[in-house]
N, C-alpha and C positions, 0 to 999 in steps of 0.2 A: 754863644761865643762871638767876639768881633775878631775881624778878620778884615788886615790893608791887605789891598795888591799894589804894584807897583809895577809901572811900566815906561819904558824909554821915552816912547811917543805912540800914537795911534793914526800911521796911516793905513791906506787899504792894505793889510797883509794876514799870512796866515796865524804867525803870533798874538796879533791884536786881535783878531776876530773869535781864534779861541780863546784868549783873556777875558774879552769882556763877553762869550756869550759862558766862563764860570761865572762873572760874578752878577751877571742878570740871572741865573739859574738859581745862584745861592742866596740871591734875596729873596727869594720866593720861599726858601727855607723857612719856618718858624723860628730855629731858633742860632740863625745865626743874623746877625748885624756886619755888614759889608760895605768896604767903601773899596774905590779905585785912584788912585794917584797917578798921572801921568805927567811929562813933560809935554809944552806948549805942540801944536801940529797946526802947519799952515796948510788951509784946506784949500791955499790956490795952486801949490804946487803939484807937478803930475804925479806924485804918489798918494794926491787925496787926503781924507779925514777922515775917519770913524765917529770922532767927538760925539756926532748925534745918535748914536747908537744909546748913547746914556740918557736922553732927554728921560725914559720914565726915570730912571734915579738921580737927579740931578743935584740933592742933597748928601748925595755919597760921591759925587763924584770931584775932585779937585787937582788945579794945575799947579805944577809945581815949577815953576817959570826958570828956575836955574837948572833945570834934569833937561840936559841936552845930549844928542846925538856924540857931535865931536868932540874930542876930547880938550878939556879947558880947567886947568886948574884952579881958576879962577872960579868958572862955574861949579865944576863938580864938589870945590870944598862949600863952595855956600849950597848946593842941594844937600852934602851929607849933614851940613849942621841942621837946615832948616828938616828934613827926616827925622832925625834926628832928636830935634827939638818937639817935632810932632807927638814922636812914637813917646815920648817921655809925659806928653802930657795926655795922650788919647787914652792911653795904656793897654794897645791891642794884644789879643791872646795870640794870635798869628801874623808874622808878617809873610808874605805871601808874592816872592818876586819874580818877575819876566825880563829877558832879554839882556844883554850886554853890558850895556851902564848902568842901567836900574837893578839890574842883578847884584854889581859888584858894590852899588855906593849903599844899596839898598839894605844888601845883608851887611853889611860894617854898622853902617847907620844900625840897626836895627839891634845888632849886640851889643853898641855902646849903648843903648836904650833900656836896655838888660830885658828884651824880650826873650820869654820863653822856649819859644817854637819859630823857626824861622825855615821857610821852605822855597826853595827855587825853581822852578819848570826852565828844562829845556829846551827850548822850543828847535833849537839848530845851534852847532858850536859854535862856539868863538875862537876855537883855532881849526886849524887843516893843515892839507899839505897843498890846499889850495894860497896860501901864504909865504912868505919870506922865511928862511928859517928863523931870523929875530924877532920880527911879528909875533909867528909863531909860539918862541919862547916865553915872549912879553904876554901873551894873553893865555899861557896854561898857569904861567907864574900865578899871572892876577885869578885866576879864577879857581889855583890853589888857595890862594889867601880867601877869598872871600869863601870856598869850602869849607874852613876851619871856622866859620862862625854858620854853618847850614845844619840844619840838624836834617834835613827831609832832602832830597832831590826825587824830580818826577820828570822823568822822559817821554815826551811825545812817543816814542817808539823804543825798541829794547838796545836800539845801534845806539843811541843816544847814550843810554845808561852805558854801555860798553865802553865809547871813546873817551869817555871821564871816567871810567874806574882804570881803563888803561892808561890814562893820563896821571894816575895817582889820587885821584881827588876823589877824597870821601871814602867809607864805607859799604863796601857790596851788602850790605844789610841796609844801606841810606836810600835806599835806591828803588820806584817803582813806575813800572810803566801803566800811562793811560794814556790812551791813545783820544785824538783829538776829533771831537765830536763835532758837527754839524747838522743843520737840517735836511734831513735824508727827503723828506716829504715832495722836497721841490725837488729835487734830482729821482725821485724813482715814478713818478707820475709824467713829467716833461714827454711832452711829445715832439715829432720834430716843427721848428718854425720854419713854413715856407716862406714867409711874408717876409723875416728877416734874411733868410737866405735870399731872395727875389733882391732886398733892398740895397744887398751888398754886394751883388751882380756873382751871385755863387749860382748857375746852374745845376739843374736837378742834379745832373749826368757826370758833374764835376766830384771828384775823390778831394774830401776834406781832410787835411790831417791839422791841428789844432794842438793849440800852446801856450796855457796859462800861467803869464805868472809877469812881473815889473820890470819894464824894459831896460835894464841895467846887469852891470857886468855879473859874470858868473854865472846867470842864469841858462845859458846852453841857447841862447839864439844863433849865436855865431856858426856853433856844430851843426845848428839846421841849414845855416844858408849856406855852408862850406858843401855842402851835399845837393842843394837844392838843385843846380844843373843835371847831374847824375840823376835824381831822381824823376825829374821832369821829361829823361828820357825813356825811363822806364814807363811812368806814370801819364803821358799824355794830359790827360785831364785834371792834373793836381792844383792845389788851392791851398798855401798854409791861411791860416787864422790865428793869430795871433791875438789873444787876449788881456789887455791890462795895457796898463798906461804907466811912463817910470821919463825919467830925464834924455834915455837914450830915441827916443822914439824919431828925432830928424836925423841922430846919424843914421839908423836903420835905414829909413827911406830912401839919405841920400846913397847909403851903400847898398843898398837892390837897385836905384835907377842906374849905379853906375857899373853891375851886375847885366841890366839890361832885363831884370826879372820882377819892376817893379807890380805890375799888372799880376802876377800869381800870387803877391801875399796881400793878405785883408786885416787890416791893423780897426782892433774895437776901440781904442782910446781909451783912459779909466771912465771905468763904468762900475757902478755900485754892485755889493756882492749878492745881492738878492735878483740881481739881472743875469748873474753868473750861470745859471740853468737852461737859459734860454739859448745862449753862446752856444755850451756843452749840446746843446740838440742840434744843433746843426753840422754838428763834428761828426766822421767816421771812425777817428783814431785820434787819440790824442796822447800824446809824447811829450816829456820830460825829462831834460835834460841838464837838470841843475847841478854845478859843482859844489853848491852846500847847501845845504836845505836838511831839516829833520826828519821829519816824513809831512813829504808835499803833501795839501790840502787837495791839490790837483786831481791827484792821483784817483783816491776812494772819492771825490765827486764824481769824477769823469765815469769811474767805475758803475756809481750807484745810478746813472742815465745806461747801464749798459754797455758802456764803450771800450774797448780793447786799449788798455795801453803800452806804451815804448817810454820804457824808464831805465837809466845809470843802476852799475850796482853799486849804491853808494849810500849812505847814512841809513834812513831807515824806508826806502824806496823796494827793498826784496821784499819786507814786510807785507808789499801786498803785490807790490806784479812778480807773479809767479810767471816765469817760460812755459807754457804750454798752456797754462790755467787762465790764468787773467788778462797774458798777453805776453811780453818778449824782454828780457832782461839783458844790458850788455852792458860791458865793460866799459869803460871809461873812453875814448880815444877811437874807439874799433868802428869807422865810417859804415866798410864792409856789412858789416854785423847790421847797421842800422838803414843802410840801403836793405838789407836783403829783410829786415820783420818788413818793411813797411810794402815794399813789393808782395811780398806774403800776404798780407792783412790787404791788400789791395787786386790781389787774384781771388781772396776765397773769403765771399761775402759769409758762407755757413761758420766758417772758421772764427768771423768775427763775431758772430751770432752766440757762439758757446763760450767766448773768451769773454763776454761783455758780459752772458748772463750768469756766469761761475762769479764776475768781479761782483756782480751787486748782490748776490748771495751773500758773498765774502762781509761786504761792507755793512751788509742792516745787522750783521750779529755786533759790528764791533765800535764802528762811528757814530751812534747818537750823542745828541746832547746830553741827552737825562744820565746816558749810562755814564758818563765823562763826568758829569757833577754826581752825581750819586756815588761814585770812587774817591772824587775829591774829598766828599762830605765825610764818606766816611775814611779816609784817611787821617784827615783832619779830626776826630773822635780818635784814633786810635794811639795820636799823635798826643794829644792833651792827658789820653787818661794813664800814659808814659811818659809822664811830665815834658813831652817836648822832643821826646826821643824814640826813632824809631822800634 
């Protein structure tokens, strides 16, 4: 079988990393033939590139120079013809779309093409109530429309599948979760880095709590530093760490110097995600705080190092931090709530000990790669030999 993907753009993030480690997994397949389609990513801006992730397949992999981020009429109609024009001459058995834009131009494109099997991964919505109610309306509308030409949807997590079928879109039959796999290897082996803690001026003695993810809006930075005095009272020896690199990173600074609390966060700058483990080892806690996200990568990383985490009850984050099990689940808003896990997790070093090693239980049954492309694969099979239909 051939099989496109398609996706918005590839910088450092959890959607592209799981895109492209299906379609490095599926070229190892016998008998499937794979390529990747992406729009241009500029590897000097602070949310990075992936691009070289495909260097072994570099024959499958191609830019599609008009598949941009913002919305451009101009651009989006010249990506859906040139898709478009592709899919009509490659004559792929599956199209196979990721993210926002490439979702929406991607499945249109893909059924004026008169492809088959067209299928879309979730990766995190395109609407909320973290939006305008117009916004809002505007991108269930579109992502109704682009529904009517999906035969497959796959959900990072089972929240996912829910907020589209509550939203109308598709068939509860259309619908499967697989959850988003990574290499566990380097998170359940990691020890802690003293050298790195030493070089970031983190003492032994200091309480780490840590925060992966691109420093830009909605991501739950703000919730940490709105608490951060509070905490630092309770906490004496506190240290956030902050993970990732994104366009916000000088107003953060300038808003903790002007805080007066610059000295207690440790900002890692983008760093490649293969260094992501080393971070995670020098965390005690690590929290999550995102107003939209599918189900964080964060999350079962942090988990499979052992670590307790503090996560929103929101998309598909209950999915793994359990209250009592994995670590500490709150509401949306509830400061309270998120002073009082991390004081918790910060009095009762055993407490963290069984929440960490419950989470990486959790995780080696459900986050591999193999198991993630071995569901696709055979999804994909089951998809074909139902001509395209779930």
């Amino acid at each position: 079988m051939f099989v496109s993907h398609v996706i918005t753009r590839l910088i450092v993030g959890g959607a592209q990393e799981n895109t492209i480690s299906t379609v490095l997994g599926l070229h190892e397949s016998s008998d499937v033939d794979v390529e990747l389609i992406s729009g241009p990513t500029d590897a000097s801006l602070p949310e990075g590139s992936l691009d070289s992730k495909l260097s072994k397949i570099p024959k499958q992999f191609h830019i599609e120079p008009h598949l941009i981020r913002p919305v451009s009429l101009f651009h989006d109609f010249r990506a859906y013809i040139s898709l478009k024009r592709r899919y009509q001459e490659t004559h792929p058995d599956i199209v196979h779309t990721h993210s926002g834009k490439a979702g929406f131009i991607g499945r249109l494109a893909a059924k004026a093409a008169g492809i088959k099997c067209i299928i879309h991964t979730i990766h995190g919505p395109s609407f909320g109530s973290y939006q305008s109610g117009l916004s809002n309306a505007f991108f269930v509308n579109a992502e109704r429309m682009a529904g009517r030409a999906t035969h497959h949807f796959i959900g990072v997590a089972d929240a996912m599948c829910r907020q589209y079928q509550q939203a109308g879109i598709g068939n509860p039959s259309d619908y499967s979760t697989i959850y988003s796999g990574f290499d566990l290897n380097a998170f359940l082996s990691t020890n802690p880095n003293a050298a790195l803690r030493a070089k970031l001026g983190i003492l032994e003695s200091d309480f780490v709590i840590g925060k992966i993810a691109r420093l830009f809006d909605l991501k739950g930075h703000q919730e940490l530093f709105s608490v951060l005095p509070r905490l630092i009272q309770k906490i004496p020896n506190l240290k956030l760490l902050l993970v990732g690199g994104g366009p916000h990173q000088e107003l953060f600074i300038n808003q903790l110097n002007q805080m007066g609390l610059r000295n207690r966060v440790v900002f890692s700058g983008l760093i490649k995600p293969e260094e992501v483990p080393q971070w995670v080892s020098i965390m005690d806690v690590l929290t999550h705080l995102s107003q939209r996200e599918g189900l964080p990568r964060a999350l079962p990383q942090a988990m499979a190092a052992g670590k307790p985490v503090v996560a929103l009850d929101l998309d598909g984050s209950p999915e793994v931090c359990i209250t009592g099990k994995t670590g500490f689940l709150l509401q949306p808003g509830d400061q309270r709530a998120l002073i009082n896990a991390m004081v918790t997790l910060f009095g009762n070093p055993d407490l963290r000990e069984r929440l960490g090693q419950a989470g990486k239980h959790l995780v080696k049954k459900r986050f591999t790669v193999q198991t993630m492309v071995e569901s696709i694969h055979s999804l994909y099979l089951r998809l074909l030999a139902n001509g395209g239909n779930g």
